[in-house]
C-alpha positions, 0 to 999 in steps of 0.5 A: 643119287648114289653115285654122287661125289658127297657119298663113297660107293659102300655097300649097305642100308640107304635109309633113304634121308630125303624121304624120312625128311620130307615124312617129318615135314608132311607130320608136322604141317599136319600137327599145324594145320589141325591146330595140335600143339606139344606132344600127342597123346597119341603118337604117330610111327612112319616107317620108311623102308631102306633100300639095299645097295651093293658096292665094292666092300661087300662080296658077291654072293656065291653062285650055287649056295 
């Protein structure tokens, strides 16, 4: 949760940890379960999109730009 006591209301990028975690995770069982062992041969990218979140260290935007 954003608003959780271990994170400060920043403005930013989440790069949404968990999610990343649980992708490794999900890529390494896959690796066990077809018996594939050291560095592939050809590797695997997952891209996880972030999440923009507002907070007080960035402005609001201008109403008429």
């Amino acid at each position: 949760d954003w608003n959780s006591a271990r994170r400060l209301p920043l403005a930013g990028v989440d790069q949404c940890g968990e999610t990343i975690g649980a992708s490794a995770v999900d890529l390494l069982i896959e690796q066990l379960n077809n018996n594939e062992v050291g560095i592939p041969s050809t590797p695997k990218c997952v891209l996880m999109e972030g999440r923009w979140r507002d907070g007080p260290t960035v402005r609001p935007a201008p109403v008429n730009p």
